[in-house]
C-alpha positions as CSV (number, residue, x, y, z in Angstrom):
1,X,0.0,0.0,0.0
2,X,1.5,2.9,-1.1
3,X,-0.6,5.3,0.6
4,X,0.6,5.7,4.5
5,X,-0.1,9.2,5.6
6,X,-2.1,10.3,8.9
7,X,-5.7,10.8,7.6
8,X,-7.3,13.9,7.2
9,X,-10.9,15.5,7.3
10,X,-10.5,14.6,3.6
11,X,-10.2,10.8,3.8
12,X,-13.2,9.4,1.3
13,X,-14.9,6.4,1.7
14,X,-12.9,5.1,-1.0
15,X,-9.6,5.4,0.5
16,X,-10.9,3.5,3.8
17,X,-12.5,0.7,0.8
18,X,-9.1,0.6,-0.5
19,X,-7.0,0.5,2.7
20,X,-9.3,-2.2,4.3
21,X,-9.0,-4.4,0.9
22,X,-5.1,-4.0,1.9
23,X,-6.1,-5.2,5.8
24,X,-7.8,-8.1,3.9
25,X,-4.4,-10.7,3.6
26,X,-3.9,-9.5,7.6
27,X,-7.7,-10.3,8.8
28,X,-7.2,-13.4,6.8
29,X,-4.2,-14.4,8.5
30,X,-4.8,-14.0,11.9
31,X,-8.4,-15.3,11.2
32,X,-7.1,-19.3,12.1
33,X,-6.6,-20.2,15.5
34,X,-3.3,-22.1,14.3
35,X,-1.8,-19.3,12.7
36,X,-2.6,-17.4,15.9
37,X,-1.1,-19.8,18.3
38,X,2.0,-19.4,16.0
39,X,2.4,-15.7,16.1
40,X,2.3,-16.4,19.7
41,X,5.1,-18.6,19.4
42,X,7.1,-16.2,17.4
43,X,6.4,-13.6,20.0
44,X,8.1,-15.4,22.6
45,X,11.1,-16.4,20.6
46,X,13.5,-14.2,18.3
47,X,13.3,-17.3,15.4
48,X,12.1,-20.3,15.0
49,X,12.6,-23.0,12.3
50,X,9.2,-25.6,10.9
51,X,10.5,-28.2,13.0
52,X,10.3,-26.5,16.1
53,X,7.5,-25.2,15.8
54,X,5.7,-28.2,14.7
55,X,7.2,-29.8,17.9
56,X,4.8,-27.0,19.9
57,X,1.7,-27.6,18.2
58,X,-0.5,-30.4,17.0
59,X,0.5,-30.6,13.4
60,X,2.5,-31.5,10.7
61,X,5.0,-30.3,9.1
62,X,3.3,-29.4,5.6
63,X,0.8,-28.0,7.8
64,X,2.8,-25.9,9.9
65,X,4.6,-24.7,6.7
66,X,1.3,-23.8,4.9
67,X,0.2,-21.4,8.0
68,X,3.7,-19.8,8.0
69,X,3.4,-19.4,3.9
70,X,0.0,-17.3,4.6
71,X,1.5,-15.5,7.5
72,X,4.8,-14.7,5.0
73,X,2.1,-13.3,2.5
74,X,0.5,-11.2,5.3
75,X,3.8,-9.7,6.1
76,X,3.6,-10.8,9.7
77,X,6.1,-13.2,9.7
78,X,9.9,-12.9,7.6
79,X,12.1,-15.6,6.7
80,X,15.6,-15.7,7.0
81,X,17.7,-18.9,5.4
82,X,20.5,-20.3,7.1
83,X,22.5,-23.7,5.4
84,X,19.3,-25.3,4.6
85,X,16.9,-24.4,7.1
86,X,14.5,-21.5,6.8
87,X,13.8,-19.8,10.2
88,X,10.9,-17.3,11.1
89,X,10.7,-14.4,12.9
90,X,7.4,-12.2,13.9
91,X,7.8,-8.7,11.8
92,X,4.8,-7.0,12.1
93,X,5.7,-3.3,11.9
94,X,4.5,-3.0,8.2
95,X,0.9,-5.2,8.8
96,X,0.2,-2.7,12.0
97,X,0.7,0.5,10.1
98,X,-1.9,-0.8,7.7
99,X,-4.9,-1.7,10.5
100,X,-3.8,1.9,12.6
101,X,-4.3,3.3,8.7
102,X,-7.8,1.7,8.5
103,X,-9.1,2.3,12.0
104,X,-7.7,6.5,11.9
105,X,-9.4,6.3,8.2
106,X,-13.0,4.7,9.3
107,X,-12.7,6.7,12.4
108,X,-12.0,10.0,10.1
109,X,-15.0,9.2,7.6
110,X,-17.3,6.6,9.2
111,X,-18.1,9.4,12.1
């Protein structure tokens, strides 16, 4: 989204449509209880590989790396690649700007 200023008196309804269409990926995200629990897990450590996360939680492997694919695409997770393992890390700077965006926006022009 390449709209990120503080919102105005100005802001029209469809700036807040086209910001929340951004939260969509976000909402979606953070919408499965899995996905949740491995924020969580993130939170508490600085990186974690699949393996140990899937050692935390009840599932696979495939399934843990699914959840953490839609998490990358959210931009609440990063990945970092070291030898041949790929370790995650909670980065959620960029996904927060967005949903403070939408709520100042619907706040501005829902009110």
């Amino acid at each position: 989204m390449s709209k990120k200023t503080a919102p105005t008196q100005d802001v029209t309804l469809e700036d807040v449509l086209a910001t929340f269409r951004a939260s969509a990926p976000i909402f979606n995200a953070l919408g499965d209880k899995f996905r949740q629990d491995i924020v969580m897990l993130l939170a508490q450590q600085e990186r974690l590989n699949v393996g140990q996360i899937a050692e935390q939680m009840p599932l696979s492997r495939p399934a843990i790396s699914h959840h953490l694919k839609v998490l990358l695409q959210a931009g609440l997770v990063q990945m970092e690649r070291v030898s041949r393992e790929n370790f995650y890390s909670l980065s959620v700077d960029e996904a927060l700007a967005t949903l403070r965006l939408f709520v100042e926006q619907a706040e501005v022009s829902c009110t």
